[in-house]
MDTraj code that builds the backbone (N, CA, C; nanometers):
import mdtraj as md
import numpy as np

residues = "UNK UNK UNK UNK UNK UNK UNK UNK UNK UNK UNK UNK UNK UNK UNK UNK UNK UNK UNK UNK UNK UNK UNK UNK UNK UNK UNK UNK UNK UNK UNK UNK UNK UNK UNK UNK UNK UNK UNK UNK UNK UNK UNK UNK UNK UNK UNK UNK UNK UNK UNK UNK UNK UNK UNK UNK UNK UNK UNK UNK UNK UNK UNK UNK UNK UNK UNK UNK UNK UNK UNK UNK UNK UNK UNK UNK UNK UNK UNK UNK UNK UNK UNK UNK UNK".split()
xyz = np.array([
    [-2.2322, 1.5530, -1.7879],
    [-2.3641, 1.5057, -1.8252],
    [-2.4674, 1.6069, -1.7763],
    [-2.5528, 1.6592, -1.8596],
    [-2.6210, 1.7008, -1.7930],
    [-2.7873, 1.6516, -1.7772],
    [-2.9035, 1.7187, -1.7498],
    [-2.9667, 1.6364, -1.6901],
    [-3.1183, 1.6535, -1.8476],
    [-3.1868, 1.5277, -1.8375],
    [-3.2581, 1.5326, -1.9344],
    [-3.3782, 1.4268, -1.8833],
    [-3.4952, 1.4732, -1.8850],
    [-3.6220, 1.4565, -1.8624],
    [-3.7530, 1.4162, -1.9304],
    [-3.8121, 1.3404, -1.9726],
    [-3.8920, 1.3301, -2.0613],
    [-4.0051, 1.2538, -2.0182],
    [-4.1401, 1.3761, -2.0281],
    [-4.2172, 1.3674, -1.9637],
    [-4.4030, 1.3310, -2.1231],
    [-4.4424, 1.2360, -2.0310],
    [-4.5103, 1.1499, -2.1624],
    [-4.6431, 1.1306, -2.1069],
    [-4.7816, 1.1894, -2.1555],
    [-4.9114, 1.1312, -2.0921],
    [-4.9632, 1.0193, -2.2122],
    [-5.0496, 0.8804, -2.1066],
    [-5.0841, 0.7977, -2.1994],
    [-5.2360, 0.8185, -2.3083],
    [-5.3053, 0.9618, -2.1978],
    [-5.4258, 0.9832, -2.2682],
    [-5.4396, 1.0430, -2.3605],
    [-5.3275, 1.1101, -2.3639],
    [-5.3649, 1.2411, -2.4900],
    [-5.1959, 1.2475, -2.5558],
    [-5.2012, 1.3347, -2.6584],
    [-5.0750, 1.3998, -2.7184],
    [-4.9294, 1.4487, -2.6453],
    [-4.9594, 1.4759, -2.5347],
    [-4.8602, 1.5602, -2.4686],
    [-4.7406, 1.4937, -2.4125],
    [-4.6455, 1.5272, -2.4656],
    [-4.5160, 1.4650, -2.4921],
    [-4.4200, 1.5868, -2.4942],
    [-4.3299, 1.5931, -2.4006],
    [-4.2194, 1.7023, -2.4251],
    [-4.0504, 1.6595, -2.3102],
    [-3.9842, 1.7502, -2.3351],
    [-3.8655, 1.6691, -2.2212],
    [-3.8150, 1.8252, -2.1917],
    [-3.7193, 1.7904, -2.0918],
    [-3.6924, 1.9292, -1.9652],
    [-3.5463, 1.8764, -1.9443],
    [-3.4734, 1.9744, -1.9130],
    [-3.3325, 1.9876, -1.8829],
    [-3.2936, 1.9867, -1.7372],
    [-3.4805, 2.0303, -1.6699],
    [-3.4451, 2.0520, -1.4787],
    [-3.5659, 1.9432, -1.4669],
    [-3.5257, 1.8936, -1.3217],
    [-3.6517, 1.8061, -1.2295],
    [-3.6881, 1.8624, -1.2073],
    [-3.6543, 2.0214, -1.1894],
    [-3.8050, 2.1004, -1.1271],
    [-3.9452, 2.1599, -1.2648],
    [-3.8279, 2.1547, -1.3876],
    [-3.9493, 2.1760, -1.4266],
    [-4.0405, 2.0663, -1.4784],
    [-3.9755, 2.0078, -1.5032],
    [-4.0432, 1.8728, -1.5282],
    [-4.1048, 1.8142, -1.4522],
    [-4.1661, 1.8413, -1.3520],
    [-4.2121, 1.7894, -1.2427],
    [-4.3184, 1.8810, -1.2163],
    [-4.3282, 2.0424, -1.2364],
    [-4.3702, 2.1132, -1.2226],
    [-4.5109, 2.0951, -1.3239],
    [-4.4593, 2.0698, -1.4884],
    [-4.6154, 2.0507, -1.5826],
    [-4.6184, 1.9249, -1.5723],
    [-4.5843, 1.8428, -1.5453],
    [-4.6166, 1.6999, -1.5136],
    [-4.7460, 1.7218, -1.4079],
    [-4.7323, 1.7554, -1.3224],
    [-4.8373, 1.8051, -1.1853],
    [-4.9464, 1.9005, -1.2339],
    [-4.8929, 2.0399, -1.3531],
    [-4.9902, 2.0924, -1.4066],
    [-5.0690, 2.0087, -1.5059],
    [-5.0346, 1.9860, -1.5739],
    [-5.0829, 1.8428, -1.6618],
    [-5.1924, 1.7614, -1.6049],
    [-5.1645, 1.6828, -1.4942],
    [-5.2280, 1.6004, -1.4324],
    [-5.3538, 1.6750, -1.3168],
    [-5.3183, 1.8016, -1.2772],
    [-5.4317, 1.8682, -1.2397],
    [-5.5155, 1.9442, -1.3498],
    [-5.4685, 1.9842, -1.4327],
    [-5.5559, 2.0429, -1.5778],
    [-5.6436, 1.9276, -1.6335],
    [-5.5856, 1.8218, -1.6296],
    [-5.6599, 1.7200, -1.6903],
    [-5.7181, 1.6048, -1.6325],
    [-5.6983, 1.5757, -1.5304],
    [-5.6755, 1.4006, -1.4922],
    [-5.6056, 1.3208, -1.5206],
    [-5.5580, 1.3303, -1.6074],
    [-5.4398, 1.2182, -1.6316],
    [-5.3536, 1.2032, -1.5648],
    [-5.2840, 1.0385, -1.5711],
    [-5.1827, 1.0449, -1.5242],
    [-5.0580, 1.0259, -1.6245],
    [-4.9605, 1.1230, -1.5790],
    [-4.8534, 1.1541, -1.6442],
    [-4.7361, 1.0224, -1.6226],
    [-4.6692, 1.0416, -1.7203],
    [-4.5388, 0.9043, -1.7271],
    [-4.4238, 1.0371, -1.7486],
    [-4.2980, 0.9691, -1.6346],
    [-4.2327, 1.0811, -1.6476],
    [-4.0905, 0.9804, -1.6605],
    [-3.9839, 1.0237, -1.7351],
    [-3.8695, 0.9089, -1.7247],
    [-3.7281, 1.0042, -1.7227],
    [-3.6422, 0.9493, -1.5995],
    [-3.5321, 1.0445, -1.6100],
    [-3.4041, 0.9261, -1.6936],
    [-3.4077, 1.0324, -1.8063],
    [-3.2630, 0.9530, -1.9272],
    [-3.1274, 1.0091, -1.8099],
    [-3.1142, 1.1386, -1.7769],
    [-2.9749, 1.1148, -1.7444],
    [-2.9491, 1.2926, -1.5982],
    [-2.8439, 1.3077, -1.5363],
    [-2.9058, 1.4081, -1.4166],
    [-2.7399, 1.4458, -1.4197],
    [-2.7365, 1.5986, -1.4092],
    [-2.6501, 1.6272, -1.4488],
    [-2.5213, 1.5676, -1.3270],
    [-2.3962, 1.5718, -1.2947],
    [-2.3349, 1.5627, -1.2277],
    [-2.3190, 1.6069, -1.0640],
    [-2.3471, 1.7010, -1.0713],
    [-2.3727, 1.7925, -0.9523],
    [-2.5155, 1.7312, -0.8439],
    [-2.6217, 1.6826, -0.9259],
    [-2.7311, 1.6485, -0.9114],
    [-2.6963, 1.4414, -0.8308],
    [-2.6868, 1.4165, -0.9608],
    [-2.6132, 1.2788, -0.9049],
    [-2.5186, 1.2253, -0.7669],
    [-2.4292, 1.3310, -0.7562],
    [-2.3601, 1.3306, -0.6461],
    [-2.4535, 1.3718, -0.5261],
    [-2.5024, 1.4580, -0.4961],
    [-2.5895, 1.5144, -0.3939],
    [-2.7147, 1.4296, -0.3513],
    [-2.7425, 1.3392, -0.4766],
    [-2.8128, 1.1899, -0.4360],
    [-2.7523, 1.1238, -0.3751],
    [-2.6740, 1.0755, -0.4413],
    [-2.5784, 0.9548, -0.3945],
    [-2.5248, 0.9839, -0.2202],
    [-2.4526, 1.1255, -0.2012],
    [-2.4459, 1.1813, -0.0768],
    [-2.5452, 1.2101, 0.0321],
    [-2.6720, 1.2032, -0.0128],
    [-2.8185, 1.1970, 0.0881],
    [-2.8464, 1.0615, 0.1012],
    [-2.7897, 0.9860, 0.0408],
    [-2.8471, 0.8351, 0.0487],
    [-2.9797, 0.7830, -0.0029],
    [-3.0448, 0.8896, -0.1043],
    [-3.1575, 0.8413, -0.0993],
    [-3.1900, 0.7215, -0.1649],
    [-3.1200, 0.6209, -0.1104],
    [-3.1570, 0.4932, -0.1869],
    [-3.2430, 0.4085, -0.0624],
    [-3.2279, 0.4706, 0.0252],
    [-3.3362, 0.4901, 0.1719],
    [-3.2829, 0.3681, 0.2310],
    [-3.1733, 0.3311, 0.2344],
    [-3.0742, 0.1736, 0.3249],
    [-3.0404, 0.3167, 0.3973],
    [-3.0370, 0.2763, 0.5678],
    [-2.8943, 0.2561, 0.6983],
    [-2.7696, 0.2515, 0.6137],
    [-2.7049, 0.4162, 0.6691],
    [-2.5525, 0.3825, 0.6137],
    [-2.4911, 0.3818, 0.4823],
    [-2.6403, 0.4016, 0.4392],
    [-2.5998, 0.4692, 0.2624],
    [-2.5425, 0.5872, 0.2585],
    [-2.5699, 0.6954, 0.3050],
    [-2.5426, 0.8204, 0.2864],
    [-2.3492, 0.8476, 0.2887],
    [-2.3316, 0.9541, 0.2638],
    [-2.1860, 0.9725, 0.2529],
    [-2.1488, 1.0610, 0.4017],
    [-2.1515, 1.0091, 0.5392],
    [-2.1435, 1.1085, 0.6055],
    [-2.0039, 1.1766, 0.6012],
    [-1.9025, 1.2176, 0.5087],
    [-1.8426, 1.3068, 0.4819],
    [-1.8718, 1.4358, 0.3706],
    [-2.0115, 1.4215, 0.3316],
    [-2.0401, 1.5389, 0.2667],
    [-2.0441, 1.6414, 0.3377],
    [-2.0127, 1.7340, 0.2129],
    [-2.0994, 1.9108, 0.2878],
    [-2.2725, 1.9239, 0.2830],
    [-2.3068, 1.8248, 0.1662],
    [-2.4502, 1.8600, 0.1729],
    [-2.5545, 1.7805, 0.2865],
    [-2.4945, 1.6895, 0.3605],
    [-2.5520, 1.6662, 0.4681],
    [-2.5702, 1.7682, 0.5653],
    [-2.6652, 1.7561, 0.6818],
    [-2.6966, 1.8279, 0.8067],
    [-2.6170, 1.7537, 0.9367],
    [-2.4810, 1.7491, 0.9354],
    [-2.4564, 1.7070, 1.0464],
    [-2.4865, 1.7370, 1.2177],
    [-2.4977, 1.8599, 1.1979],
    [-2.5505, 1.8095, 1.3282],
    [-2.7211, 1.8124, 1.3317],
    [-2.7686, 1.7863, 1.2831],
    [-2.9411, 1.7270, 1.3301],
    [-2.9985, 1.8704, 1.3113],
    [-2.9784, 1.9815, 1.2992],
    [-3.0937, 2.1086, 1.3369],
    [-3.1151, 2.1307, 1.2161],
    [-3.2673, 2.1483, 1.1937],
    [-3.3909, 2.1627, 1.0716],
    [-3.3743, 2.3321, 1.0090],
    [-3.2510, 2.3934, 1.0756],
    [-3.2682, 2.5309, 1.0329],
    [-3.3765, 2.6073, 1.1073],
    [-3.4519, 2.5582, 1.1569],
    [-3.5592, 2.6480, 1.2354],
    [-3.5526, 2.7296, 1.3666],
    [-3.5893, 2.8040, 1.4153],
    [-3.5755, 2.8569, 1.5787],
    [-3.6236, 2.7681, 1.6770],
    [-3.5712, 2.8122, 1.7634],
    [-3.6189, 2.7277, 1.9202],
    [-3.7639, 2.7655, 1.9784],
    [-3.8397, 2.6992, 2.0543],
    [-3.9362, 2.7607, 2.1078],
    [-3.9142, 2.7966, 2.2359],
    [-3.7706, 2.8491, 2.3024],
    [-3.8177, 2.8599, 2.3976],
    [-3.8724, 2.9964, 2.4591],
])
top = md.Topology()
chain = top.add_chain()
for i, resn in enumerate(residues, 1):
    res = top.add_residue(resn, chain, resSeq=i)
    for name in ("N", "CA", "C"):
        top.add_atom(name, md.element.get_by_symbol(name[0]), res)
traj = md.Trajectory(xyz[None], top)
């Protein structure tokens, strides 16, 4: 499956759909700062790869959702950043 996006304003004409969340998300935001409007954005379907890496972050935002046997988790807690000391 891959991923499909379709992004819809109620004020005006502008109607189109996207294959990535980033871009679709990207003129959705240009859109809505060019104009004022607010944009309607609807996800039909996310490719596989995408889906899983949700489902494995838990972002369904419950305790204990997450898959703590993924790779795409941060097991041990560090943000990637340096230390201050």
């Amino acid at each position: 499956m891959v991923t499909s996006v379709r992004v819809r304003c109620d004020d005006c004409s502008y109607e189109t759909a996207f294959d990535s969340l980033r871009r679709a998300r990207t003129a959705l935001s240009e859109h809505e700062r060019g104009t004022g409007h607010a944009v309607e954005w609807e996800i039909g379907s996310l490719a596989g790869g995408v889906e899983r890496a949700g489902a494995d972050a838990g972002v369904c935002g419950r305790a204990g959702c997450a898959n703590p046997d993924s790779p795409l988790l941060n097991h041990d807690g560090a943000r990637g950043s340096e230390s201050d000391d």
